[in-house]
C-alpha positions as CSV (number, residue, x, y, z in Angstrom):
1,X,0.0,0.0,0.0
2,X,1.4,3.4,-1.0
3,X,-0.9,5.5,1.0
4,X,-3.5,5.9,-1.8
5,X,-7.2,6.0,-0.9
6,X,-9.3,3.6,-2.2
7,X,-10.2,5.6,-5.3
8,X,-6.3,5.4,-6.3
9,X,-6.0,9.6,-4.8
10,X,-3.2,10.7,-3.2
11,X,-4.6,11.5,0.5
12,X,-2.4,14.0,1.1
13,X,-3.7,15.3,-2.5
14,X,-7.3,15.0,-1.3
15,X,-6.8,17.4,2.3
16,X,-5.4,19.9,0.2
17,X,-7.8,19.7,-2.4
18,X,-10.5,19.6,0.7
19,X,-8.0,22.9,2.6
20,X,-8.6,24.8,-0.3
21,X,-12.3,24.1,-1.1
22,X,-13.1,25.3,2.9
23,X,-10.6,28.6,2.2
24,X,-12.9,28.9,-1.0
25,X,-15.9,28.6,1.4
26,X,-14.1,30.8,4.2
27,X,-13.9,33.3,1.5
28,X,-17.1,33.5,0.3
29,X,-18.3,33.4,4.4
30,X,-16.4,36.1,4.5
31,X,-17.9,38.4,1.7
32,X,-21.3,37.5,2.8
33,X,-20.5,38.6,6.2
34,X,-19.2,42.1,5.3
35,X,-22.1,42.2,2.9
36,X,-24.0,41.4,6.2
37,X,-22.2,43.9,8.3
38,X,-22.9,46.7,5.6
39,X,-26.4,45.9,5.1
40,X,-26.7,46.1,8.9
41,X,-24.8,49.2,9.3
42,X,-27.3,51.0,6.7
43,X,-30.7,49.6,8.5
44,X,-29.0,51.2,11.9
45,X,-28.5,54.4,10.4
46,X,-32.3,54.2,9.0
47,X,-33.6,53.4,11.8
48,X,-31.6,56.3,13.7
49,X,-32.9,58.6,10.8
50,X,-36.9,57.2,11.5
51,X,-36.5,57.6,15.3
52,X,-34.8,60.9,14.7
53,X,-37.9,61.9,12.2
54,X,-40.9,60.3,14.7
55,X,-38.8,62.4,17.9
56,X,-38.6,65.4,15.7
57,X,-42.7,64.5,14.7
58,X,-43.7,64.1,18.5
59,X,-42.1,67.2,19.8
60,X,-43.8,69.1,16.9
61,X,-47.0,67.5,17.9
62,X,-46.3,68.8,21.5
63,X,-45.6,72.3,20.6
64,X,-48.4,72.5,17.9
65,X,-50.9,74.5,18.5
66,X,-54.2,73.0,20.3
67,X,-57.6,74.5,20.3
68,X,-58.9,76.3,23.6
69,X,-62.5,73.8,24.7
70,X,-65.1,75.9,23.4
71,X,-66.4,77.0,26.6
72,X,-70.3,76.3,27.6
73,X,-72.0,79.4,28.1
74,X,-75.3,77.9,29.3
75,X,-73.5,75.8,32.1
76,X,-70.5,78.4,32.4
77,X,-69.7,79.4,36.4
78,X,-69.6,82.9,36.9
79,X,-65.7,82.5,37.2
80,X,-65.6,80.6,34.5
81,X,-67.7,82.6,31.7
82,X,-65.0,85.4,33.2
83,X,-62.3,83.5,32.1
84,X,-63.1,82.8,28.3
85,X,-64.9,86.4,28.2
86,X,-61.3,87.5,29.4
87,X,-59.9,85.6,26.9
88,X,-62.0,86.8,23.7
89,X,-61.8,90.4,25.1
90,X,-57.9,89.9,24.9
91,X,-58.5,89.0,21.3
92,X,-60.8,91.2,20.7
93,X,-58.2,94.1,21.6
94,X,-55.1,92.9,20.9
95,X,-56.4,91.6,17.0
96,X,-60.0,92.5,16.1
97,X,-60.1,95.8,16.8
98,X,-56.8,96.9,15.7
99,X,-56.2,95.0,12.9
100,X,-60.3,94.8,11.1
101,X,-61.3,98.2,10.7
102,X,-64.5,98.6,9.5
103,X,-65.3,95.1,10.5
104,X,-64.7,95.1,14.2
105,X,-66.6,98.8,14.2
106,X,-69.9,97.3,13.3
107,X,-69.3,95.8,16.9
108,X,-70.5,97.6,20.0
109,X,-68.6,97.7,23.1
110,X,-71.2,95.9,24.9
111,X,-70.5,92.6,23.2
112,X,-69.7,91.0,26.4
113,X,-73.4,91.1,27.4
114,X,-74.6,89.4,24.1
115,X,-74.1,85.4,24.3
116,X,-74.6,85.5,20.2
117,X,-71.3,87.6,20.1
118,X,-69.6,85.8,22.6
119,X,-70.1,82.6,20.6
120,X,-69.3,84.3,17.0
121,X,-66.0,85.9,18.4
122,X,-64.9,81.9,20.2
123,X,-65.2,80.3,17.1
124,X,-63.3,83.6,15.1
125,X,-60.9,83.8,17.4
126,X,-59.8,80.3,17.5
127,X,-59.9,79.8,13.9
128,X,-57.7,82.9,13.6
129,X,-55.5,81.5,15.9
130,X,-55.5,77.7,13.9
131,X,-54.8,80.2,10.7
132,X,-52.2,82.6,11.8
133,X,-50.3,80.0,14.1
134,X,-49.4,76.7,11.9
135,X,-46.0,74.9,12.1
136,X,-45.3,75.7,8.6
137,X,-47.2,78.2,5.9
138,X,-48.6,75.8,3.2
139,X,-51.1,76.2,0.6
140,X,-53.8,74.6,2.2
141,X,-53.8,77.7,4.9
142,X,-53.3,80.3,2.2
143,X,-56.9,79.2,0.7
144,X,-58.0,79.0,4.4
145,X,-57.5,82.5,5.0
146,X,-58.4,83.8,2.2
147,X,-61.7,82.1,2.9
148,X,-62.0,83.3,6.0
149,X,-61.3,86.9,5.5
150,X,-63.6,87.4,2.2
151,X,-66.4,85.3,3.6
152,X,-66.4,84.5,7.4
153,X,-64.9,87.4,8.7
154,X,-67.7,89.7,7.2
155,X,-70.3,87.4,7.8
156,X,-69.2,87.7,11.4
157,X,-68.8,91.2,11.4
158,X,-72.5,91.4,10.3
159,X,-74.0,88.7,13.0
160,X,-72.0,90.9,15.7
161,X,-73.7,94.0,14.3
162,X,-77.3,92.9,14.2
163,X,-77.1,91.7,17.6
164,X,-75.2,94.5,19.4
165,X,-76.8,97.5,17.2
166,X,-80.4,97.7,19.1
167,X,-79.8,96.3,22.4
168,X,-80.2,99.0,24.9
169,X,-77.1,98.0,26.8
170,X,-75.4,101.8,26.1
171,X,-78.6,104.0,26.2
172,X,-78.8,105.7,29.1
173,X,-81.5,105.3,31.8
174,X,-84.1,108.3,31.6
175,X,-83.5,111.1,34.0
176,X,-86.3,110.9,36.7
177,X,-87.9,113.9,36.7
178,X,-89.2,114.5,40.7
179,X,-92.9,114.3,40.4
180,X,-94.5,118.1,40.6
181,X,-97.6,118.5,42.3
182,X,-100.2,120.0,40.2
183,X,-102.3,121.3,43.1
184,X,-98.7,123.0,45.1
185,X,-98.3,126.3,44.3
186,X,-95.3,127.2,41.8
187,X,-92.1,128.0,44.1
């Protein structure tokens, strides 16, 4: 016997031949891996990017802007319809008046006293505020405001107007004149 396996190979012949095919297969491990490893690195650095993007999503959801509850006149607390009438009066001075003209003139100063106005100017106010205080300017809100200026705004102005314009709340009282009696003699 000279060593030869039983197919007639050289085993010495056959462990290299078997050395190489598993450095072959080491090899092409190997590759796999690194293709493995880069594959992985890019998924990390899209999931940092997503978790960056949902963090950056949530903290604009925080700061967003969120709508004042509309407040219940009918069932409002005295403290409480004095809140939200503070509230709209601060609008009303700090944006109506100033900045409407004509518009926020129609308006009496007894507003306060007119549960009409004080739902009007709730509703105008806070979609104002949704308007004029969006994360980012888009075109959506430009055809939002435009609506709301040309056709709320005045319709609004005009509801405030009608009720406020023949309440009595600013005529004075009569002056009481002290009864005279017809039967005294004149002074």
């Amino acid at each position: 016997m000279s060593g030869e396996t039983p197919g007639g190979e050289d085993p010495v012949q056959v462990l290299l031949a078997q050395l190489a095919d598993l450095r072959s297969q080491q090899s092409e491990l190997r590759d796999q891996f690194m293709l493995l490893e880069e594959a992985r690195a890019r998924d990390v650095e899209r999931l940092n990017d997503l978790a960056g993007a949902l963090l950056a999503k949530k903290q604009a959801e925080e700061d967003a802007y969120e709508p004042v509850p509309a407040p219940r006149w009918w069932q409002a607390t005295r403290d409480e319809r004095a809140e939200a009438i503070g509230r709209l009066r601060a609008w009303v001075e700090t944006v109506f008046r100033p900045g409407y003209g004509h518009l926020a003139r129609k308006m009496r100063p007894c507003w306060d006293q007119h549960d009409l106005c004080l739902y009007v100017l709730d509703w105008l106010s806070e979609s104002w505020t949704v308007i004029h205080y969006p994360d980012e300017r888009d075109t959506g809100l430009l055809w939002t405001s435009m609506d709301w200026h040309t056709r709320f705004l005045p319709a609004a102005a005009a509801l405030l107007e009608a009720e406020t314009e023949s309440c009595d709340h600013l005529t004075p009282e009569p002056a009481t004149v002290p009864a005279v009696d017809p039967f005294a003699g004149t002074p």
